[in-house]
N, C-alpha and C positions, 0 to 999 in steps of 0.2 A: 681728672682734669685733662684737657686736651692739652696739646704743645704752645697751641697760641694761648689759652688763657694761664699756661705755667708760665710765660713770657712775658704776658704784661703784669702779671703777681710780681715777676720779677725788678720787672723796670720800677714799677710803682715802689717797691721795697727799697731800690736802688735809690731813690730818688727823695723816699721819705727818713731812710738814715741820715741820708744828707745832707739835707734840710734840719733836719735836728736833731744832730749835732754838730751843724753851724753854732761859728762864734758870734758874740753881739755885732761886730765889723760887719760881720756879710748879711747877717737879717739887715742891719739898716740898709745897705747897697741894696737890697732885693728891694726894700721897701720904695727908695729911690728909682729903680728898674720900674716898677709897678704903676708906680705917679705919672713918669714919664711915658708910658704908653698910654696911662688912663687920657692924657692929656694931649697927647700926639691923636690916638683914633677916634677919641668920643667929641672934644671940646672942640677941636679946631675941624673936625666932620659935619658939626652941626652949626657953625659958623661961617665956614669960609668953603664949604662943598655942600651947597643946597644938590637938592634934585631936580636936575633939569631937565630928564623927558616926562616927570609928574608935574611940573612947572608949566612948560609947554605945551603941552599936547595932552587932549581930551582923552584920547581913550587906546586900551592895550593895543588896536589893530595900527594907531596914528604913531604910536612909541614904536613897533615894530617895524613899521613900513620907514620912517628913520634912520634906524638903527642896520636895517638891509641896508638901505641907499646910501647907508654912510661907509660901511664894511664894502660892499662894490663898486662904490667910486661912481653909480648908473642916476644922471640926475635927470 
């Protein structure tokens, strides 16, 4: 095994003791952690952050010429 793959053996090992042998306290707080991200990047992404150069503009060259104009400030 190389260094970097004895390194992430490592981390992973590190990470999955720890994990279990958590007490019931921290699985539920993880379980809470989890929900709240589910629900921070997915439900409120798909709801309240549509897509708006697929929204507006027809096609890859019309989103890019945009998204230039908008990065150099050149109207």
């Amino acid at each position: 095994m190389t260094r970097i793959t004895t390194a992430i053996s490592n981390i992973f090992r590190f990470y999955y003791d720890g994990f279990r042998t958590m007490s019931w306290w921290g699985k539920r707080v993880w379980v809470i952690i989890l929900i709240k991200l589910f629900i921070m990047f997915l439900i409120l992404k798909i709801f309240f952050f549509p897509d708006f150069l697929k929204v507006n503009f027809g096609s890859d060259r019309e989103r890019g010429d945009y998204v230039l104009e908008q990065l150099t400030g050149n109207n």
